[in-house]
C-alpha positions in Angstrom: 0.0 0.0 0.0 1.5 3.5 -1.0 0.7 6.3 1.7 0.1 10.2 0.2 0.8 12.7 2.9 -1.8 15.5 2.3 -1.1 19.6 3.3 -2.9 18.7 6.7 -0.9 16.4 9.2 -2.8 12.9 10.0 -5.1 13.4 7.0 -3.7 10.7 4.4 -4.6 9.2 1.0 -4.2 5.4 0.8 -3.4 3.6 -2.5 -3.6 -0.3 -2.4 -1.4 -2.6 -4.1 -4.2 -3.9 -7.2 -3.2 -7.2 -8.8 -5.3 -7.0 -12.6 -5.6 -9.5 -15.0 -7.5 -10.9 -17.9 -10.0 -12.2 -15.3 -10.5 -8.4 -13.3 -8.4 -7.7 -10.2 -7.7 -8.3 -6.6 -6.8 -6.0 -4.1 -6.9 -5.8 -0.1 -9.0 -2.8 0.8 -7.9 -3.2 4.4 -6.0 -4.5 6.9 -5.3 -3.4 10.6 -2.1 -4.6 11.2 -0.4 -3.5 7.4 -2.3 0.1 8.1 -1.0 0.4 11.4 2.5 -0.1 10.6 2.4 2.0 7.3 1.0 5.1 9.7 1.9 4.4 13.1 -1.2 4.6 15.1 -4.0 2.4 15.5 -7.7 2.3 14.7 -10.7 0.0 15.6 -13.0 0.5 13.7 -16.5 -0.6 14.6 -18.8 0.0 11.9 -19.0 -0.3 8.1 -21.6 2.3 6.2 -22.8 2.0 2.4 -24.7 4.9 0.4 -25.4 5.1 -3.0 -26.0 8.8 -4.8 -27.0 10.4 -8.0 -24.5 13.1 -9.8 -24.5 16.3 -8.2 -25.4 15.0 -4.2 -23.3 16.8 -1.9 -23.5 15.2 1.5 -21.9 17.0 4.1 -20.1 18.6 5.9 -20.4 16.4 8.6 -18.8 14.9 11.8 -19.7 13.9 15.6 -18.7 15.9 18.4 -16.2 13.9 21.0 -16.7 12.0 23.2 -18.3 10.3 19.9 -16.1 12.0 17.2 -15.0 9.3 14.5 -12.2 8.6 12.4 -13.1 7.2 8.9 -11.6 5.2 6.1 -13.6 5.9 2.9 -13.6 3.9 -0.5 -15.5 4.2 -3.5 -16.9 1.1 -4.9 -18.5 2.3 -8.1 -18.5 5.6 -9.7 -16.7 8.8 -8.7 -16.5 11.4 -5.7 -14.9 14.5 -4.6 -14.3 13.6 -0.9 -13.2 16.8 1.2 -12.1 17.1 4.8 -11.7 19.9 7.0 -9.9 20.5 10.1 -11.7 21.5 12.8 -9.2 20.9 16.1 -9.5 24.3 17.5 -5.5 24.5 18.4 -4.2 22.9 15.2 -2.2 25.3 12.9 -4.5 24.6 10.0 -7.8 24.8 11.7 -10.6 25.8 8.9 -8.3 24.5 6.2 -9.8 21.4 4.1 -7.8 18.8 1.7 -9.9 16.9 -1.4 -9.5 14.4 -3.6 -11.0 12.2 -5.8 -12.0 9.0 -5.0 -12.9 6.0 -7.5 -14.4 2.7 -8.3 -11.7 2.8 -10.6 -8.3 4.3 -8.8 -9.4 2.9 -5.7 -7.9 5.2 -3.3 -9.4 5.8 0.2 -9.0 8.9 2.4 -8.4 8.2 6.0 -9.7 11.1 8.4 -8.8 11.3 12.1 -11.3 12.7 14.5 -11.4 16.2 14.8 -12.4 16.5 10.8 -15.6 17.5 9.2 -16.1 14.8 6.4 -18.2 15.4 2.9 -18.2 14.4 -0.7 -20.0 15.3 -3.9 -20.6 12.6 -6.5 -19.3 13.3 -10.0 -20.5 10.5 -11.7 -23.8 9.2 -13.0 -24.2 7.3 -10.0 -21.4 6.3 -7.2 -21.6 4.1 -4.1 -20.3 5.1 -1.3 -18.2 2.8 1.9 -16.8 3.8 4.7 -15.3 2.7 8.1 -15.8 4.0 11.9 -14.2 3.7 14.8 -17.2 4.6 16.9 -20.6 4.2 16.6 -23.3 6.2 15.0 -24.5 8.9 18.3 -27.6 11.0 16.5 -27.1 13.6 20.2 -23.6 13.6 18.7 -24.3 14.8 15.4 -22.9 18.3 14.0 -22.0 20.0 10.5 -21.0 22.8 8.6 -22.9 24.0 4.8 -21.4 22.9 2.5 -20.6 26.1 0.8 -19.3 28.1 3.6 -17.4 31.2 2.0 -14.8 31.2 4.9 -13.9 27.5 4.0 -14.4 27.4 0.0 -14.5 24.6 -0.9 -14.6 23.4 -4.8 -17.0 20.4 -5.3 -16.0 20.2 -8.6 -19.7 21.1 -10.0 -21.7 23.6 -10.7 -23.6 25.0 -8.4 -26.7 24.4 -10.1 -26.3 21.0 -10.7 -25.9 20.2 -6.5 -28.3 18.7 -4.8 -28.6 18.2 -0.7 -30.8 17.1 1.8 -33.1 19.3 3.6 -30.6 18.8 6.8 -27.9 19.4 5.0 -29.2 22.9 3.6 -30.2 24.1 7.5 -26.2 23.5 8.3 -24.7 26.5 10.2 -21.4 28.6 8.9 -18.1 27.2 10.5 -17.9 30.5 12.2 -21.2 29.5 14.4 -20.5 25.3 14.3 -20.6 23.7 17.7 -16.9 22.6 17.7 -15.2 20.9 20.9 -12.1 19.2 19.4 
């Protein structure tokens, strides 16, 4: 597995090891002991979520607030995504700063985010399904996000405006500026 060190310390782009041939490909899209050693700090992760989206969903920007924050390891198993992060630990040197990249069925990198990170992606593709890891549960009282298109974060999704499309939630998010933060 090849490891890509992103602008934002901790926040890391995975790239596995993919054996193709004339019958598809294999590749291992985790394992704890090989990650751990590559990075040098452990995860458990405890819970495994799917979604599936139409071009031009933007879901996000979300995260949990501690004690139920969550780090995440996110894959793409068909279609394409923008997946953006952004740092929300209130004494980190790029607090308010995000990192993106796109994700694939077909490049097959994953994105690991520590706690502390607002998560969200925006599907560029027709269709794109959607897997990620926790390691802590689902808390709903734990629950928090940021809009999406926050001027003081500015974030490219990588479509036009027009074309996005969120959930009613997602549209009632607050500006960073007055996000309940307590990273």
């Amino acid at each position: 597995m090849n490891l890509i060190k992103t602008k934002i310390e901790d926040l890391l782009i995975l790239e596995p090891r993919v054996f193709d041939d004339g019958r598809g490909y294999f590749f291992e899209s985790y394992n704890k002991k090989k990650l751990e050693d590559l990075i040098g700090k452990e995860y458990n992760f405890v819970q495994d979520n799917e979604s599936k989206s139409s071009y031009g969903v933007i879901r996000g920007l979300h995260y949990q607030l501690a004690p139920y924050s969550q780090a995440k390891l996110v894959r793409i198993l068909e279609g394409r995504v923008y997946d953006v992060a952004v740092d929300l630990r209130k004494n980190s040197p790029t607090f308010g700063e995000w990192v993106g990249v796109e994700i694939s069925g077909e490049n097959k990198k994953q994105f690991l985010i520590p706690k502390g990170f607002a998560h969200g992606f925006s599907v560029l593709s027709e269709t794109a399904v959607f897997a990620y890891k926790c390691d802590e549960y689902y808390y709903p009282e734990a629950e928090a996000g940021i809009i999406y298109n926050d001027p003081s974060i500015g974030i490219d999704w990588k479509i036009p405006e027009e074309d996005a499309k969120l959930s009613e939630k997602d549209k009632l998010l607050p500006e960073l500026k007055n996000a309940k933060i307590n990273f």
